[in-house]
C-alpha positions in Angstrom: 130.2 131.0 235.4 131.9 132.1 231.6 132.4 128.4 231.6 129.2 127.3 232.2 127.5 130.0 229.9 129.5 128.7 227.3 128.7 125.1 227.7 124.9 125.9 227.6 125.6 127.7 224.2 127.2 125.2 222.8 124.5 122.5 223.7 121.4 125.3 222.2 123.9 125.5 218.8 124.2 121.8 218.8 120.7 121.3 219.6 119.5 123.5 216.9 121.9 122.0 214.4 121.3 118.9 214.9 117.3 119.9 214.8 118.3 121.7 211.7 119.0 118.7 210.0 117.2 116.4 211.5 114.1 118.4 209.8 115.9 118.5 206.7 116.7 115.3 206.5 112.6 114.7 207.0 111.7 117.3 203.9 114.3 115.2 201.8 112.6 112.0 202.3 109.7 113.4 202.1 110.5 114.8 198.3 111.6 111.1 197.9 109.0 109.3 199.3 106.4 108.0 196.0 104.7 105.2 197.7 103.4 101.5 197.6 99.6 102.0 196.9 98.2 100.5 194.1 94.7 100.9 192.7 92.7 98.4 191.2 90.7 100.1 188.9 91.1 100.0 184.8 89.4 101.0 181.7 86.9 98.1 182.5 85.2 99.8 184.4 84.7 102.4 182.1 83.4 99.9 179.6 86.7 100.3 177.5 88.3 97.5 175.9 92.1 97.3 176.8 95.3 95.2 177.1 98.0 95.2 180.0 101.3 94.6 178.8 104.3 94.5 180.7 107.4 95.8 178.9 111.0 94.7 180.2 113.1 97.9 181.0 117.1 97.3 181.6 116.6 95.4 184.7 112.9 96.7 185.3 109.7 96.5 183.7 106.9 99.1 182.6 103.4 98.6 183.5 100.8 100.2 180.2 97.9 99.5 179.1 97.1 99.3 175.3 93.7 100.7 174.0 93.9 100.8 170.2 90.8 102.6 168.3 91.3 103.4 164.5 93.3 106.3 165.1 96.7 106.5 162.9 97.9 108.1 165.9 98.8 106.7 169.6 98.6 109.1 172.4 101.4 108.3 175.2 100.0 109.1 178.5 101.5 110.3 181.3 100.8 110.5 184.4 101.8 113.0 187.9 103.7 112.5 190.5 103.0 109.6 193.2 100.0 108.9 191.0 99.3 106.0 188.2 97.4 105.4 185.1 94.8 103.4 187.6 94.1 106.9 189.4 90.8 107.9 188.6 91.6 111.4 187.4 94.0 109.5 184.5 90.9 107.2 183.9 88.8 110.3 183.5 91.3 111.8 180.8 91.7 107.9 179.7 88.2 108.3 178.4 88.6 111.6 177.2 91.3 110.6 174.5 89.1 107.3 174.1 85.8 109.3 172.8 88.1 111.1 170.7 88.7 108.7 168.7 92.7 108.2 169.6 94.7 105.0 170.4 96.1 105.4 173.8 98.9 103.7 175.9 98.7 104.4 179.5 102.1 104.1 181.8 102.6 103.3 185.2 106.5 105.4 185.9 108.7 103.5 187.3 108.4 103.7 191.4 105.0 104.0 190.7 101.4 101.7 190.2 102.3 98.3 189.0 105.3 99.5 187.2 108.7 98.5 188.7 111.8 100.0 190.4 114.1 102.8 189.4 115.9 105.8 189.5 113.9 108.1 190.4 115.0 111.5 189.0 111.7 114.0 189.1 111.9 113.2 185.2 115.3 113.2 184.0 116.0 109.4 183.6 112.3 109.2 183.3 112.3 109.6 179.7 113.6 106.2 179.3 110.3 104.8 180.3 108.7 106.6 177.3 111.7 105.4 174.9 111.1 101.8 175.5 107.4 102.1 175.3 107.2 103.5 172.3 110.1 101.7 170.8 108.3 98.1 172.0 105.0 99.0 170.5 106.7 100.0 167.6 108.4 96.6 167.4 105.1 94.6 168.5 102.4 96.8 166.9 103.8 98.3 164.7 102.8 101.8 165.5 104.5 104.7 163.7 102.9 108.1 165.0 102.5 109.1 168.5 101.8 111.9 170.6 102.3 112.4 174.0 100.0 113.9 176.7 101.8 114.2 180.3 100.7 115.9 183.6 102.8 117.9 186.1 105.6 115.3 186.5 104.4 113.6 183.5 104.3 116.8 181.7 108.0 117.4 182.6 108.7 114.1 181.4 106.8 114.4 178.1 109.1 117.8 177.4 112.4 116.2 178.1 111.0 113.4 175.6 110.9 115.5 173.0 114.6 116.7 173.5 116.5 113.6 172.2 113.6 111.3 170.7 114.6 110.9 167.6 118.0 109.5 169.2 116.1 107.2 171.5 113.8 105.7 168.9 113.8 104.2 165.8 111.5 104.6 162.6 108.7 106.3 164.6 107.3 110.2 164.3 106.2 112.7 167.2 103.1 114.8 166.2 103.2 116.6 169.2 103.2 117.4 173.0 100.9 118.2 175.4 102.3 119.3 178.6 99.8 120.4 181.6 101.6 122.2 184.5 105.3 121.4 184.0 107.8 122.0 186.1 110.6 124.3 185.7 112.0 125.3 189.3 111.8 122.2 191.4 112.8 123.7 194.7 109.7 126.2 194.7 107.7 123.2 194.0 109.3 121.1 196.4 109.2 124.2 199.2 105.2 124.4 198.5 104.7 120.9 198.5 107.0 120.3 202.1 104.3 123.0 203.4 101.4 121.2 202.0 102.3 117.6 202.9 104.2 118.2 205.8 103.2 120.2 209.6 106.2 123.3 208.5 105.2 126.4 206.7 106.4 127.8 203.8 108.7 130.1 205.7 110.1 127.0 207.7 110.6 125.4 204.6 112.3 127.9 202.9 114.7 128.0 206.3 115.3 124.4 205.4 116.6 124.7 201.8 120.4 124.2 202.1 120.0 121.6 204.4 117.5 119.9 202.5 120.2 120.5 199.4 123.2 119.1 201.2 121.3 116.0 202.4 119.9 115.5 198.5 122.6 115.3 196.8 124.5 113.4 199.7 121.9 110.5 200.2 120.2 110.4 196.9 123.0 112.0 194.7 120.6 114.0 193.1 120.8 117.9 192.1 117.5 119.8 192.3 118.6 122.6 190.3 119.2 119.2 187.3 115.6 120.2 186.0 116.7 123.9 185.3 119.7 123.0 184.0 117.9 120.0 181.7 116.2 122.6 180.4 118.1 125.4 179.6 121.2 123.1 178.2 118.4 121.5 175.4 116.9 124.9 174.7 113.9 124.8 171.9 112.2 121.9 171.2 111.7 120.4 167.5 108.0 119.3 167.7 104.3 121.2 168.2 104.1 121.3 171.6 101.1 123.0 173.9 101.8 124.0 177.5 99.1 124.4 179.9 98.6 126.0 183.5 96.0 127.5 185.6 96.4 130.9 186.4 95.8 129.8 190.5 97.8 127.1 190.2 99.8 127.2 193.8 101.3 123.7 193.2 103.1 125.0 190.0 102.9 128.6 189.8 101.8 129.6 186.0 105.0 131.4 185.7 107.1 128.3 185.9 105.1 127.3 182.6 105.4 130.3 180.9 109.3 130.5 181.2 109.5 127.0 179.9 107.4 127.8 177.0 110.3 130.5 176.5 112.8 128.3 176.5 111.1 125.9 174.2 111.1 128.5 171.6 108.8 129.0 168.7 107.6 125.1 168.4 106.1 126.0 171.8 102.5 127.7 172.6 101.3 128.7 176.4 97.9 128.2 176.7 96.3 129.6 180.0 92.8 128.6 182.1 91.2 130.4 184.9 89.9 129.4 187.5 90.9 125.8 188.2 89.5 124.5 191.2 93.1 122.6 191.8 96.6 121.9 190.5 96.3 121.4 187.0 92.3 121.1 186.7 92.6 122.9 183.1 90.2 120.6 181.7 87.5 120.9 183.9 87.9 124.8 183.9 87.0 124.7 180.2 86.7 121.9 178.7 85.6 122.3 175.0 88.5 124.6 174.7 90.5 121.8 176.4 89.3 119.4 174.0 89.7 121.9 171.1 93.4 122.6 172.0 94.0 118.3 171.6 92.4 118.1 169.0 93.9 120.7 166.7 98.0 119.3 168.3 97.2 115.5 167.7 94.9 115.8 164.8 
């Protein structure tokens, strides 16, 4: 009878486990998982000229699009995660920066739009993307001044940008960065997202952290503590830089921002919106003070 009782143990701890994992193992994909879909739209159809040039990357390419306007200053923009510069929202901010008067160069991340493949390191290796951009038009336009505008993912990017850029390009000048909704601590992100996308709730999710952990860094061989430690080892930043975050934000709680804006140091402002009717919706909770805020970092 001990023997049996035993044996039916050991099959529910197995059972659970291998369940254990097996869910983990789904939440980790899932953090991996960008995407194929492409959209066709462009600054055409917003009746604003543009060129699509495709920039060689190591052993990859970049997908932009170049919008020139009189503007001594080029606006690098950035967009979220599993999105692209096609998205609709991007074309919306696309003709934002337009009617103010700004050159812009769109980017499609690698992994993502038209771009091509990569590492794909939540923003980390990222920042090579924005190196060779600006370093090509630099080369092939012969731009000189740029800023750079990034959301959520893109915003993380843009920050870590600003770390080494001088290093990573040549002849060129930052005026500033705009960062809207960074992230700081990518496991609270990741545990709210895995609710959102995914049938578990944020409890469950939580549960699943050390699995989901181990199985990162032994399938991907990535950390997901890296984007607090990127942080915190670079300290503050050298440029003007704005971050933004909705105080409702429940994608990337507004905390997150404000501690990076600590870390940053005194190059660094938080600016803060209420009232956003989603994850990083700054703009349209106010946006002549939006619009204000670019103006006075890129002008």
């Amino acid at each position: 009878m001990n023997l049996l009782k035993n044996k039916k143990l050991l099959i529910t701890v197995v059972f659970f486990v291998v369940l254990y994992f097996l869910l983990s193992f789904i939440v980790a994909f899932t953090a991996f998982s960008i995407g194929d879909e492409t959209y066709e739209f462009s600054p055409s159809d917003l009746n604003i000229p543009y060129e699509a040039i495709q920039i060689k990357s190591y052993n990859s390419f970049i997908s932009t699009w170049w919008i020139p306007s009189d503007s001594d200053v080029t606006i690098i923009m950035l967009h979220g995660l599993r999105s692209q510069k096609a998205d609709p929202e991007m074309l919306e901010k696309i003709k934002l920066f337009n009617d103010q008067g700004f050159s812009i160069i769109a980017i499609d991340f690698r992994n993502h739009g038209f771009s091509g493949k990569g590492n794909f390191t939540f923003g980390i290796e990222e920042v090579d993307d924005v190196y060779t951009t600006i370093n090509y038009f630099y080369e092939n336009e012969g731009l000189k001044s740029f800023g750079i505008w990034g959301f959520s993912y893109g915003a993380t990017t843009a920050l870590f940008s600003g770390f080494q850029f001088y290093e990573n390009t040549s002849n060129v000048e930052l005026i500033g960065i705009f960062a809207e909704s960074p992230y700081l601590d990518l496991l609270e992100v990741f545990t709210d997202q895995v609710s959102y996308r995914t049938p578990l709730n944020k409890t469950m999710a939580n549960l699943l952290k050390p699995g989901t952990i181990f199985l990162t860094n032994l399938i991907y061989d990535f950390d997901f503590n890296s984007i607090n430690k990127t942080f915190e080892s670079n300290k503050e930043i050298a440029f003007p830089t704005v971050v933004l975050s909705c105080s409702n934000d429940e994608i990337v709680p507004k905390l997150q921002s404000q501690r990076i804006v600590q870390i940053l140091g005194s190059n660094a402002v938080y600016e803060e919106f209420a009232e956003c009717s989603n994850h990083g919706n700054t703009f349209e909770s106010n946006s002549s003070r939006y619009i204000q805020i670019l103006k006075n970092l890129f002008n």
